[in-house]
C-alpha positions as CSV (number, residue, x, y, z in Angstrom):
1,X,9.6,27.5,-12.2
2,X,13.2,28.6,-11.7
3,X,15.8,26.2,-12.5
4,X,17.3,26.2,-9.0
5,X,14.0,24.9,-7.8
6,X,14.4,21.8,-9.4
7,X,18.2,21.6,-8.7
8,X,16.7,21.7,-5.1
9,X,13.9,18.8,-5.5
10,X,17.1,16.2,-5.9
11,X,18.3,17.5,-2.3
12,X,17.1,16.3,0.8
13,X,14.2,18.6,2.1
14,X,15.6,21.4,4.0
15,X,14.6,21.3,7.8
16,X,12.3,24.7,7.5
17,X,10.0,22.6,5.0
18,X,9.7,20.0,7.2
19,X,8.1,22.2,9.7
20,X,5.5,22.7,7.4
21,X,2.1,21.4,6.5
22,X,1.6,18.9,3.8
23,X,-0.1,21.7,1.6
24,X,2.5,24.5,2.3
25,X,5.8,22.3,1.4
26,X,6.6,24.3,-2.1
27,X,5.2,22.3,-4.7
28,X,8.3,21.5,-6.4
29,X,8.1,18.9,-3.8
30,X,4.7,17.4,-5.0
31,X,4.1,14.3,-7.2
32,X,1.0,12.6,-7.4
33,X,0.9,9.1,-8.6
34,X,-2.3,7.3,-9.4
35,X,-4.3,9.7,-8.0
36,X,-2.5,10.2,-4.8
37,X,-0.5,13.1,-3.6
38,X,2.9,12.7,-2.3
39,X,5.8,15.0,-1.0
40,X,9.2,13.4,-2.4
41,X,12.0,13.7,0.0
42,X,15.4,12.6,-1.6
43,X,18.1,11.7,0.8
44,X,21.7,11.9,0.6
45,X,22.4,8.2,-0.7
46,X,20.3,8.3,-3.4
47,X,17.1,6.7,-2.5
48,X,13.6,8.6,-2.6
49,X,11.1,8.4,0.0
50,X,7.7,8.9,-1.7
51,X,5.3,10.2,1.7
52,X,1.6,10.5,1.4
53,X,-0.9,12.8,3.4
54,X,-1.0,9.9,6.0
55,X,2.7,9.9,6.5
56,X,3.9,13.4,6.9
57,X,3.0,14.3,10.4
58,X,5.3,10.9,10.9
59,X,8.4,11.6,8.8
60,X,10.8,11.0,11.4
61,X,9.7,7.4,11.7
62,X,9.7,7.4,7.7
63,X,12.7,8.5,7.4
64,X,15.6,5.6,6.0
65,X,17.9,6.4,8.9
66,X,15.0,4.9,11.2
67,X,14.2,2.0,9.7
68,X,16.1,1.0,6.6
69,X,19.9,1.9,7.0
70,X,22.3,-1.2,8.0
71,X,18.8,-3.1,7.8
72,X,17.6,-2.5,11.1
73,X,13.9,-3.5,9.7
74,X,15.3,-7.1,9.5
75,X,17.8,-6.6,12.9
76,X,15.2,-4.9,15.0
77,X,11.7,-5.6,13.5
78,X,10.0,-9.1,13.4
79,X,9.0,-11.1,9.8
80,X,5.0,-11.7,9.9
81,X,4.7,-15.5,10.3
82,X,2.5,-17.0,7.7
83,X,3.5,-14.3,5.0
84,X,4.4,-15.5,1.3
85,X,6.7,-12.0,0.5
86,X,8.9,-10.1,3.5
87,X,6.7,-8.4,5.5
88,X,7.6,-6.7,9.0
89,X,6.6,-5.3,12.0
90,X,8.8,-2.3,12.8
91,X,8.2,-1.2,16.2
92,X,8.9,2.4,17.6
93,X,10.1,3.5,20.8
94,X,7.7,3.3,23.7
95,X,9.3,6.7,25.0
96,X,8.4,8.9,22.1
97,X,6.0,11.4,22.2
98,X,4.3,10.1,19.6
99,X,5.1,6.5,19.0
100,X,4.4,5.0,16.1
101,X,4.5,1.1,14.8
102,X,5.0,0.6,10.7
103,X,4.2,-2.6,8.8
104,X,7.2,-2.8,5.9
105,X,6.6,-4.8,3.0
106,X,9.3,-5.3,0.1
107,X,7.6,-4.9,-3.0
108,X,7.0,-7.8,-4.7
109,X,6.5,-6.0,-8.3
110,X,7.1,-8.2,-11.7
111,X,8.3,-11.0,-9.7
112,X,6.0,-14.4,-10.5
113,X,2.8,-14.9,-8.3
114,X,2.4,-18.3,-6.7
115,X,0.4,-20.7,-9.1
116,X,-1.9,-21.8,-6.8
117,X,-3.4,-19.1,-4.6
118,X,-5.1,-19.8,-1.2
119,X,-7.9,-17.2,-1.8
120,X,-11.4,-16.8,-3.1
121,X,-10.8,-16.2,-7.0
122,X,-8.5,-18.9,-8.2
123,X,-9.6,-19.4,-11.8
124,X,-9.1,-15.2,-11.9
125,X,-5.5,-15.3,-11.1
126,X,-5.3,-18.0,-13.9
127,X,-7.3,-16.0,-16.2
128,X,-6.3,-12.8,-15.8
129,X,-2.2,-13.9,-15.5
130,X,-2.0,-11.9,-11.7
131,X,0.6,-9.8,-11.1
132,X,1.9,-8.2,-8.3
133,X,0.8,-4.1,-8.1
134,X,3.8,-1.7,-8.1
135,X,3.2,0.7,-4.8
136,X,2.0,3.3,-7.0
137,X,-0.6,1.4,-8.1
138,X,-1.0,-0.2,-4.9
139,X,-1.6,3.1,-3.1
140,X,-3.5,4.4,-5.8
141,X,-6.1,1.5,-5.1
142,X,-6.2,1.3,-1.7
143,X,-6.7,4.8,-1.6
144,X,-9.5,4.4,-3.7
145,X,-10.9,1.7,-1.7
146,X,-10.7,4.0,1.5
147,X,-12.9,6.8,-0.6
148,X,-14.6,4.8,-2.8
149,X,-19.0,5.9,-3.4
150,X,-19.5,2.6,-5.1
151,X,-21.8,0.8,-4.0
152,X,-23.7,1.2,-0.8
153,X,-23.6,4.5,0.9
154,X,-23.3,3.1,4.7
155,X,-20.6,0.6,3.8
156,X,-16.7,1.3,4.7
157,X,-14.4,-1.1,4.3
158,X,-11.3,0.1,6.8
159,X,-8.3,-0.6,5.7
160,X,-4.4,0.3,7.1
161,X,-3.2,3.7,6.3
162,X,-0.8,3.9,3.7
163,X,2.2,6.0,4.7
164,X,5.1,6.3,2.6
165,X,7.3,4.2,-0.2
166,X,10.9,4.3,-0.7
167,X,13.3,3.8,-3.1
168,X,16.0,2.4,-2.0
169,X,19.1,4.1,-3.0
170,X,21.9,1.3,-4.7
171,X,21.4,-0.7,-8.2
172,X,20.6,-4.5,-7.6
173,X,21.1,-7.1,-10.3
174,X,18.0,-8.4,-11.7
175,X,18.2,-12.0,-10.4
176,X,18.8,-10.7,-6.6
177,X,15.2,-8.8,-7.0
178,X,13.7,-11.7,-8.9
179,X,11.7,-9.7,-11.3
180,X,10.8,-10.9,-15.0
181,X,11.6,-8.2,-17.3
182,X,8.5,-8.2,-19.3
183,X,6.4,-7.8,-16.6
184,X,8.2,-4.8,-15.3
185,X,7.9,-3.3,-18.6
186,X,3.7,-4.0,-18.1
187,X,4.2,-1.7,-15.3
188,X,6.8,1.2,-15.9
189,X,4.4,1.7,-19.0
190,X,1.6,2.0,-16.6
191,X,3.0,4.5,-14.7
192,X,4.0,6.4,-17.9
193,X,0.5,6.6,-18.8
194,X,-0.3,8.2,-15.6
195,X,2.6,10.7,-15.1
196,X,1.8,11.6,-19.2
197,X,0.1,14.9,-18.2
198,X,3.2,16.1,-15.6
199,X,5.8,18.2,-17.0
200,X,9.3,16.8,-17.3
201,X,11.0,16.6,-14.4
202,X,8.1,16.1,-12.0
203,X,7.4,12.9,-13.1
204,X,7.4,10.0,-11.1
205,X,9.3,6.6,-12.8
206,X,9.7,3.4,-11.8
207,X,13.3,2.0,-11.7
208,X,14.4,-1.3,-12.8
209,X,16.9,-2.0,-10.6
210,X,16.1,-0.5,-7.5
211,X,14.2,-1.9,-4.8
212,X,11.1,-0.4,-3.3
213,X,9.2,-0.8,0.0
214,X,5.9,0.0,1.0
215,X,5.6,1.5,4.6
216,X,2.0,1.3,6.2
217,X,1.0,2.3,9.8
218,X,0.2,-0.8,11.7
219,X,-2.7,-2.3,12.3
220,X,-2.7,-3.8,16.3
221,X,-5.6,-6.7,16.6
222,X,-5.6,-10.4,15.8
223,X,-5.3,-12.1,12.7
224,X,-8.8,-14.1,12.0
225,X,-6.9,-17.3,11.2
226,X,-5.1,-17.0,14.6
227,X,-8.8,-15.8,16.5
228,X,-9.8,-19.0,15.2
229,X,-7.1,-21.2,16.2
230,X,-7.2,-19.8,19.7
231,X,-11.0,-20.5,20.6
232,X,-12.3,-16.7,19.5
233,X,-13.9,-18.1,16.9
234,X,-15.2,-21.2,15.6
235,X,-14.8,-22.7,11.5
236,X,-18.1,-21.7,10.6
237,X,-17.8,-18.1,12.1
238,X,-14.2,-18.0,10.1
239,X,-16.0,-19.6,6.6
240,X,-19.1,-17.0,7.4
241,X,-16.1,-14.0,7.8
242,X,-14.4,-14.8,4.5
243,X,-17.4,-14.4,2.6
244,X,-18.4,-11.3,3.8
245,X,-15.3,-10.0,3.4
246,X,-14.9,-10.6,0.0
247,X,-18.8,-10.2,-0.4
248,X,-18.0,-6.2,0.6
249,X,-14.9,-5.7,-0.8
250,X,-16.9,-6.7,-4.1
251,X,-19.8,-4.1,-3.1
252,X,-17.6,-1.0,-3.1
253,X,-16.0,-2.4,-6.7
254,X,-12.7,-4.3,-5.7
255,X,-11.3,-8.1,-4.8
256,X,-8.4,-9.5,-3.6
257,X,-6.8,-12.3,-5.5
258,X,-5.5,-13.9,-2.7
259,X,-7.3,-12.9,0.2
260,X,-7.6,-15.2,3.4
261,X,-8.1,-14.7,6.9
262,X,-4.3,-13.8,7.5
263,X,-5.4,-10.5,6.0
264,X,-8.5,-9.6,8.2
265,X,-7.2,-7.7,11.7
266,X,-9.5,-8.2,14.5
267,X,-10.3,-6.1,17.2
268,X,-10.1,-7.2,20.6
269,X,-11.7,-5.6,24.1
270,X,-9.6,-5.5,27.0
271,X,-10.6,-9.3,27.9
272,X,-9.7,-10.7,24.5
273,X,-12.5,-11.3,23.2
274,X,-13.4,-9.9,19.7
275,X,-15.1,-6.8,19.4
276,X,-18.5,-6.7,17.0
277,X,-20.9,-4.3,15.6
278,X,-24.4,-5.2,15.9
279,X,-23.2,-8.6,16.1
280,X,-20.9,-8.6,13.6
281,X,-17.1,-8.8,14.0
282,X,-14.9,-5.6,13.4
283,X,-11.9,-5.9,10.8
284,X,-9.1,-4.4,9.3
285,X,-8.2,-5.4,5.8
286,X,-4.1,-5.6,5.3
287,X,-3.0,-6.7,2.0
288,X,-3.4,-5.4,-1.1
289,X,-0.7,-6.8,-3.4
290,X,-3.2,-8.1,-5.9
291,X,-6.0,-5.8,-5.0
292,X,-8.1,-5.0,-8.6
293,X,-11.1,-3.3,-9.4
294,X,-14.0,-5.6,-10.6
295,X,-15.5,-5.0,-13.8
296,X,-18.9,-3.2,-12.9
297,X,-16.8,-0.8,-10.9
298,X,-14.1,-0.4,-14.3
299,X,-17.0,-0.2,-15.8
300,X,-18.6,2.6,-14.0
301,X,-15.4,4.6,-13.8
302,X,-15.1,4.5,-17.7
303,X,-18.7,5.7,-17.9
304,X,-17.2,9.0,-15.8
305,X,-14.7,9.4,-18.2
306,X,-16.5,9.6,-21.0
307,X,-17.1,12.6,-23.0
308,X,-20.1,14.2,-23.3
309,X,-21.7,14.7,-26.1
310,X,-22.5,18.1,-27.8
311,X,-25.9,19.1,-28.2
């Protein structure tokens, strides 16, 4: 690798490599983070926009100067009601060619979890001492979760695509970003541990100061808390959702500490009522902050990685 070529990969990616495929961008260009592959795109003020196999065919709507500069994701996108961090819904133009809506989520990474959780593991999150995923990790699960062969063969759990995460570009003092030190250190020493095997200068690192944001394509469709409050479904249909939810989510070797019906999209046919599958109802699972692998799948992946023995 010639010197120039890394000189290059802290310059914002020349307009010829953006015509290309994800596979053809010179892999100076390449990172992969928890087992998923990015191209990272610096940009002239500094920040890095990390975008994933999802994301490239959409990096003009990834881009900072479309969402992020002068805060035009808080100006000209609207905060989720109901959501504990700052979530929004970016919307694109309706002219485009190829319009796009994002869901933009300020990462909540080393900053304290609520002590009381509304979701279906409570005496987890007190247990295990939850704490927020960095998007690395976050990706890295959720793409797992998309892929996963644990567990039953016919079961998919669908999930939103994960498209990009940015780092934004200026230093911000620790109490403005609210995280607790310690617990940041939990997680830059994570991410060490996965980039150990990259050579220097490819490496991927989390930055204390800097705030990140992770950008997902959005999900249209009804929240099954508001389904229920507007006649679509009744308590017990709600209640019987929840568990299966979780109940599948478990299957295919993860949970979510907090999970609740904010974070199941419905589907909806063109007269509003919800679409099902063999009688049960389609959804989309959208939040994955505390996602974690349960033990029989942690289990099973440590089996994998075992060595095997010599004869």
């Amino acid at each position: 690798m010639q010197e120039t070529d890394l000189c290059k990969a802290d310059q914002p990616l020349p307009p010829e490599q953006v015509a290309l495929t994800f596979a053809k961008v010179p892999d100076i260009y390449h990172i992969r983070s928890f087992g998923v592959p990015y191209i990272r795109t610096p940009d002239a003020d500094g920040g890095f926009l990390y975008v994933t196999r999802w994301g490239w065919h959409h990096l003009s709507h990834l881009r900072p100067e479309n969402w992020y500069q002068n805060r035009k994701f808080v100006k000209e996108g609207q905060r989720l009601r109901g959501s504990t961090g700052t979530v929004y819904f970016f919307p694109s133009n309706p002219e485009e060619s190829a319009p796009l809506d994002l869901l933009i989520k300020v990462s909540r990474i080393a900053e304290n979890v609520p002590g009381e959780l509304s979701g279906e593991f409570p005496e987890l999150t007190a247990k295990n001492g939850a704490s927020f995923n960095s998007p690395f990790e976050e990706f890295g699960l959720v793409e797992e979760l998309r892929q996963s062969n644990f567990g039953p063969p016919d079961l998919h759990v669908r999930t939103k695509r994960p498209m990009a995460i940015y780092c934004a570009p200026r230093d911000l003092p620790g109490w403005q970003l609210g995280r607790r030190k310690s617990d940041f250190t939990v997680h830059q020493r994570m991410m060490v541990r996965d980039q150990s095997h990259v050579p220097d200068g490819m490496q991927v690192h989390l930055l204390e100061k800097r705030q990140y944001f992770s950008i997902y394509a959005w999900v249209p469709g009804l929240d099954a808390q508001a389904a229920m409050e507007q006649g679509l479904m009744t308590p017990k249909e709600l209640e019987q959702l929840s568990k299966r939810v979780n109940r599948e989510l478990e299957a295919k070797g993860f949970r979510i500490l907090d999970n609740k019906p904010k974070h199941f999209i419905l589907r909806q046919r063109p007269d509003g009522q919800l679409i099902r599958h063999h009688n049960d109802l389609i959804y989309v699972q959208v939040d994955f902050e505390l996602l974690q692998r349960v033990e029989a799948y942690q289990a099973h992946l440590d089996k994998q990685q075992e060595p095997t023995p010599s004869l």
